[in-house]
N, C-alpha and C positions, 0 to 999 in steps of 0.2 A: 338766363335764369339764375347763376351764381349771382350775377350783381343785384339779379332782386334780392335773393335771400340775405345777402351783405345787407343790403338796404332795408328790411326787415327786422335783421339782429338789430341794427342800428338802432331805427326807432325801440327796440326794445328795453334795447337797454336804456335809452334814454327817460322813457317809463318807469320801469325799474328804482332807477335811481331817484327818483322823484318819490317813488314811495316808500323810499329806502329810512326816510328819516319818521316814517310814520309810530304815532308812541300808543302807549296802551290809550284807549280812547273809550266812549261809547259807540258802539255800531252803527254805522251809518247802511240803512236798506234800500236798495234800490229796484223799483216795480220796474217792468222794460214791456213798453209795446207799440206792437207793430200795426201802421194800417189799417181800416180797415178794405175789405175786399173791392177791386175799383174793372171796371169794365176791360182794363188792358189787363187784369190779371185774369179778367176772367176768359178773357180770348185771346189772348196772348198776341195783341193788336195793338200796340203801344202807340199811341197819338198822345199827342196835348190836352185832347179834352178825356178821351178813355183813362188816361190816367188819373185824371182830375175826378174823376164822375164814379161813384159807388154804383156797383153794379146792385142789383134787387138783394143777394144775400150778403153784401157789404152792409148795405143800410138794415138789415136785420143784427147783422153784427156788431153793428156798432149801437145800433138800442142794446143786447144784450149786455155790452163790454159795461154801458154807462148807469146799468142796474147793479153789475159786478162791483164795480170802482165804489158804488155806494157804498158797500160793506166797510171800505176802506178812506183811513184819511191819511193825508199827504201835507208836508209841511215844505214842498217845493214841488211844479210842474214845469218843467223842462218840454220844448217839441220841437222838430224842426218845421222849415219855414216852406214846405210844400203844401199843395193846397189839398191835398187826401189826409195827412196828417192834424193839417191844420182841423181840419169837418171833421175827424176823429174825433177828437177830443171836444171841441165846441159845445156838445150835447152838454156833457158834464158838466163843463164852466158855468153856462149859462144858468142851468138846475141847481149849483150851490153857488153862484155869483162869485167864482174867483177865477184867479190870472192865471195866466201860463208864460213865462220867457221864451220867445225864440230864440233858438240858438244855432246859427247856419252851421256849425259843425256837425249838426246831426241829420243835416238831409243827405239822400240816396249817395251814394259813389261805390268804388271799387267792384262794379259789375264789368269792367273790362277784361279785355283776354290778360292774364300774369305773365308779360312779358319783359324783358330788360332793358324799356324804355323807362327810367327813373324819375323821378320826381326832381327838381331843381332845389327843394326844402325852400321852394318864394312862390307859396300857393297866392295864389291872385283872387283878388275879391271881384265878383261880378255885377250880373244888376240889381238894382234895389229891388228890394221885398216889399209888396204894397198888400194892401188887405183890403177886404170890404170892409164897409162903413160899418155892419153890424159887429164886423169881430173886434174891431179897434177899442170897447171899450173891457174885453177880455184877454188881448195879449198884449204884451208888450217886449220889448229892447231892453235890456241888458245895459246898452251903450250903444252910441252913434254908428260904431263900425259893424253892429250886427244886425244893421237896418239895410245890408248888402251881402248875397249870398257867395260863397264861394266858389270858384269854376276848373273842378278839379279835372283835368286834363285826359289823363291815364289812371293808370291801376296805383302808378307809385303816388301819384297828385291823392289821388283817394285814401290811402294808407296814410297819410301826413295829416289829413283832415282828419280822419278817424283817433289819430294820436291826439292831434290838440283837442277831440273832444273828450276822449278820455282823460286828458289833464285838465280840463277847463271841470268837469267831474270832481277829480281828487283835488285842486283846487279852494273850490268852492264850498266841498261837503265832508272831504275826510275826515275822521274822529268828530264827528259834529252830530251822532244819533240820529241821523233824522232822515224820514224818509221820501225817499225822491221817485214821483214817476215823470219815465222819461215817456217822448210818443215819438218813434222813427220809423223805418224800412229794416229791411230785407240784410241787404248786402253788411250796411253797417253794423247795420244791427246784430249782426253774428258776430263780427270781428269785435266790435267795441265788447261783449259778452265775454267774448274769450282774452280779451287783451288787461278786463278788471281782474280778470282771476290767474294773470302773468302767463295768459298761453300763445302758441305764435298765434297772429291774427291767419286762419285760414279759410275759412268760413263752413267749421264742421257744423253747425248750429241749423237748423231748417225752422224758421221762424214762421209759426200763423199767421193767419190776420186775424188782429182783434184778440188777440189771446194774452195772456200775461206771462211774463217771465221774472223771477224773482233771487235778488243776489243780496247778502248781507254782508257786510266788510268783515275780515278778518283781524288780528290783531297786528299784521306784518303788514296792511295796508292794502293787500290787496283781496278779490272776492271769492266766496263760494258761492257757487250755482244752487239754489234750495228749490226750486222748480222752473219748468218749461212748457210754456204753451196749454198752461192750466184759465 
């Protein structure tokens, strides 16, 4: 358990420092949401297709989530490359005909037991991400390399993944105003939360499905929490 927490600070700081150099900007906001409700959460029966499959008050959720999102406009969609997240969001895309980037840094991990088997910092890419015909003309890659998911190992594989999305984040978007929704899970989902606003990644956070969570950049680079599961 010390070597996790070492390994922890690590990433932290490594974070840190990264937005150590952030200048006065315009605010960058970030929408955050999770899932919606899929057959394994609803019976706590995790298979391949339960997971995959909106259970009856998932697919109510996710009409209401894409009447919600209406209100709102976004000048970047981020999701990760699971097929529950992927159907999340699709409604939307489809109903104002725009894109969304996969980005494998943001599917599920760090649901393992915290124990001080560590991460090697040489997360491995896995197998490709393929989509059905109809999604293909609403998401798209980034780049070649994130047309292959990552295959985080343990808790520390998953904490390394969670870091580089939070930097592939501050990257991309810092001081740049503009607002990003992301569409993930659970587990990262809390961490990446707590890790924009420089806190340890623990996973104090209890994320919905289908719900919104809402962070606005600070001027020191990193976020404030402005709402939760609204």
């Amino acid at each position: 358990m010390k070597e996790l927490k070492i390994f922890i600070a690590t990433l932290c700081c490594l974070f840190l420092v990264a937005i150590s150099s952030a200048y006065a900007a315009p605010a960058t906001e970030i929408y955050f949401v999770r899932h919606g409700e899929t057959v394994g959460n609803a019976t706590h029966h995790h298979t391949h297709e339960n997971d995959r499959t909106f259970s009856e008050k998932g697919q109510r959720q996710v009409a209401r989530l894409t009447q919600k999102l209406d209100g709102l406009s976004f000048d970047h969609i981020v999701v990760s490359p699971k097929y529950r997240t992927l159907n999340t969001i699709f409604p939307y895309l489809k109903k104002h005909a725009l894109k969304a980037e996969i980005w494998p840094e943001l599917q599920e991990c760090c649901w393992q037991a915290k124990t001080s088997r560590l991460s090697s910092f040489n997360l491995q890419r896995g197998e490709m991400i393929r989509l059905e015909s109809e999604m293909k003309r609403y998401f798209i890659f980034p780049d070649d390399q994130a047309r292959r998911r990552f295959a985080a190992r343990n808790y520390g594989d998953g904490l390394l993944q969670m870091f580089k999305a939070a930097q592939l984040i501050r990257k991309r978007f810092a001081g740049s105003g503009k607002r990003i929704l992301i569409v993930s899970h659970y587990h990262i989902g809390s961490r990446l939360i707590e890790t924009l606003q420089s806190l340890e990644p623990a996973g104090r956070y209890k994320l919905s499905n289908a719900k919104i969570s809402h962070l606005i950049e600070k001027d020191d680079g990193s976020y404030r929490l402005i709402d939760m599961n609204k």
